[in-house]
C-alpha positions in Angstrom: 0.0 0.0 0.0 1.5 3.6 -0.2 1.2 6.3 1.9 2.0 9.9 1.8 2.9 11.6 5.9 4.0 14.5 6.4 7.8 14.8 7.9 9.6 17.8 10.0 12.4 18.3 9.6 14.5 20.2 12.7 18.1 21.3 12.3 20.6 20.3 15.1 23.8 22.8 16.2 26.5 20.2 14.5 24.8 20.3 10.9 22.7 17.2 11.3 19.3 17.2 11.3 16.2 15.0 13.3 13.6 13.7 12.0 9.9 13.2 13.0 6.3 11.9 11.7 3.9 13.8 14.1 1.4 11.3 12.7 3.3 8.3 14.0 4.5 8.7 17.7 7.8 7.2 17.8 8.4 7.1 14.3 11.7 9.0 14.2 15.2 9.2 13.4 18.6 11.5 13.0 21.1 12.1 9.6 24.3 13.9 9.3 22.7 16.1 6.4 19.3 17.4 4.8 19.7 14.5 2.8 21.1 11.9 4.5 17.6 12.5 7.0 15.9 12.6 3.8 16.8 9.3 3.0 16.9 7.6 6.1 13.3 9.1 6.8 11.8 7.2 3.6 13.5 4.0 4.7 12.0 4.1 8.2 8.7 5.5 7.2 8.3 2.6 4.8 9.4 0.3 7.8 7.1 1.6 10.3 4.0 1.3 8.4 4.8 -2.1 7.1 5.7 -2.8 11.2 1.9 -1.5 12.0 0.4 -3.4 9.0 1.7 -6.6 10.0 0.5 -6.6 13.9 -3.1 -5.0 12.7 -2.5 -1.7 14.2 -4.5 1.0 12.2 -2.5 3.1 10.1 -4.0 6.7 11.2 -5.2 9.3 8.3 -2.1 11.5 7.7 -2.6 15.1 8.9 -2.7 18.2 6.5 0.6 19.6 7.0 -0.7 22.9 7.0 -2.1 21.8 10.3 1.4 20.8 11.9 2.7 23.2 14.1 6.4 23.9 13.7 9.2 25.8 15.8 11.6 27.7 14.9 13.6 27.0 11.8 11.5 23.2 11.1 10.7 22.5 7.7 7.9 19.9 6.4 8.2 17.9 3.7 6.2 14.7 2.2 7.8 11.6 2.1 6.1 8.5 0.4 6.4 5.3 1.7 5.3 2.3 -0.2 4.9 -1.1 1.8 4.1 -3.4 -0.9 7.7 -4.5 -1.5 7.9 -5.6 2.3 5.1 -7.7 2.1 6.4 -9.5 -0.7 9.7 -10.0 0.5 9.6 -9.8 4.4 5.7 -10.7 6.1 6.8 -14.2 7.1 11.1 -14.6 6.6 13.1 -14.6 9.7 16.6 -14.2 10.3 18.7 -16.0 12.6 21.3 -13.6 14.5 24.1 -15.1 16.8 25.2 -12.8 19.9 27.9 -13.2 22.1 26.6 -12.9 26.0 28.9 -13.6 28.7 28.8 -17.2 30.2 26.9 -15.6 33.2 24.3 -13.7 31.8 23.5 -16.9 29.3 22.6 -18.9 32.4 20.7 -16.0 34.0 18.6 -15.6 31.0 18.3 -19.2 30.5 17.1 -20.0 33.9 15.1 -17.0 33.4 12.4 -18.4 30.6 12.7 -14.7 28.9 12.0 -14.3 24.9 15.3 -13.6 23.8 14.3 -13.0 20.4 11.5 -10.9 21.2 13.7 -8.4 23.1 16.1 -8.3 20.5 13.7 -7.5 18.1 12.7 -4.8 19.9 16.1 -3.2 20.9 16.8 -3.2 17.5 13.8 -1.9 16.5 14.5 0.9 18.7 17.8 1.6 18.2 16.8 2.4 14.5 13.8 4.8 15.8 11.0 2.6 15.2 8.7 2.4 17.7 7.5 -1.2 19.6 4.2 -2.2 19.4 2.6 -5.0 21.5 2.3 -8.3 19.9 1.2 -11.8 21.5 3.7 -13.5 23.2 4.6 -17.0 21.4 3.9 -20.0 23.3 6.1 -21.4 25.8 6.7 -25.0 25.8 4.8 -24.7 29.4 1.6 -23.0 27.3 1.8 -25.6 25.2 1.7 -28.5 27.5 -1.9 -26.6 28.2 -4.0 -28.8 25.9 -5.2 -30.8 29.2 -7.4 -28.8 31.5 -7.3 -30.8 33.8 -3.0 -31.2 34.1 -2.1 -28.4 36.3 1.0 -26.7 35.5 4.2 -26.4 38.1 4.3 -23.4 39.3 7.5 -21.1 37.9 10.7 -21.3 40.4 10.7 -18.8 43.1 13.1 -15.9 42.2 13.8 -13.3 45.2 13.4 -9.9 43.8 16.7 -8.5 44.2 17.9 -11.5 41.7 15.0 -10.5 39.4 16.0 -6.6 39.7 20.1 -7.8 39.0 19.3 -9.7 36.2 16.9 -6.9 34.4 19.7 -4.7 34.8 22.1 -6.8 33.7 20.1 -7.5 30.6 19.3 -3.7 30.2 23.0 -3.0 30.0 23.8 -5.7 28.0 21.3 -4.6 25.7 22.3 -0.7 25.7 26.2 -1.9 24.6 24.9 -4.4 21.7 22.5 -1.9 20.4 25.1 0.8 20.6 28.1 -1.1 18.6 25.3 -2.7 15.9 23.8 1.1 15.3 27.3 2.9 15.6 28.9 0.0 12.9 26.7 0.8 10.5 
């Protein structure tokens, strides 16, 4: 499908400029240039709407961008996105990614029963500006043993919170420094 929002562009001090769809809250992203934020604004428009098309979230009606307020020194321009090329290529294909966690952390998260895949989906997803929507969680292999009502499931391990709180943090900082060396080796 295509689609036609309405970008601003804002200048920043070192030359670069930011980049924002008031339309599409999160839906953002920063270039070295006018037109390398020109550019990278098509790409993640494009990726964004395909994002929202393929968890069901409504696409909203793009405002008139005569309607957008704008600060000083903003500019607005159109950008067209078409999503039809995604579908095609990307609706059900998924890539396999190996990452290097320390020894530790692999137990922790292990032990843990957390979607590995799901987080790194979304870290990534944010690390390139696009914004995380919620999706239902894929079975766990305790779901799926759910068939029998009447089989009542173990209940999870007890974890004392300050574990639970140390190994969120743990991952959050282990996420921050993956994120950061993917986006800044591009």
């Amino acid at each position: 499908m295509q689609y036609v929002f309405t970008a601003v562009f804002t200048p920043v001090k070192d030359g670069s400029f930011f980049v924002n769809f008031p339309d599409l809250p999160g839906c953002q992203a920063q270039g070295k240039d006018l037109a390398d934020t020109i550019v990278k604004a098509e790409a993640l428009l494009c990726l964004c709407l395909f994002d929202m098309e393929l968890h069901g979230i409504e696409v909203p009606s793009p405002s008139d961008h005569n309607v957008i307020k704008l600060n000083a020194n903003e500019i607005t321009s159109a950008i067209l996105a078409d999503t039809d090329p995604h579908h095609e290529n990307y609706s059900n294909a998924t890539a396999s990614h190996s990452v290097e966690i320390p020894m530790w952390l692999a137990q922790v998260v292990e032990a843990s029963g957390l979607d590995t895949s799901s987080i790194f989906t979304n870290a990534l997803k944010q690390a390139i500006g696009m914004p995380i929507y919620a999706t239902q969680n894929k079975p766990t292999p305790t779901s799926q043993n759910s068939a029998n009502p009447n089989q009542k499931e173990s209940p999870p391990a007890e974890t004392p919170l300050l574990k639970n709180i140390i190994l969120a943090a743990a991952l959050l900082l282990f996420l921050v420094f993956a994120i950061s060396a993917i986006f800044f080796s591009l």
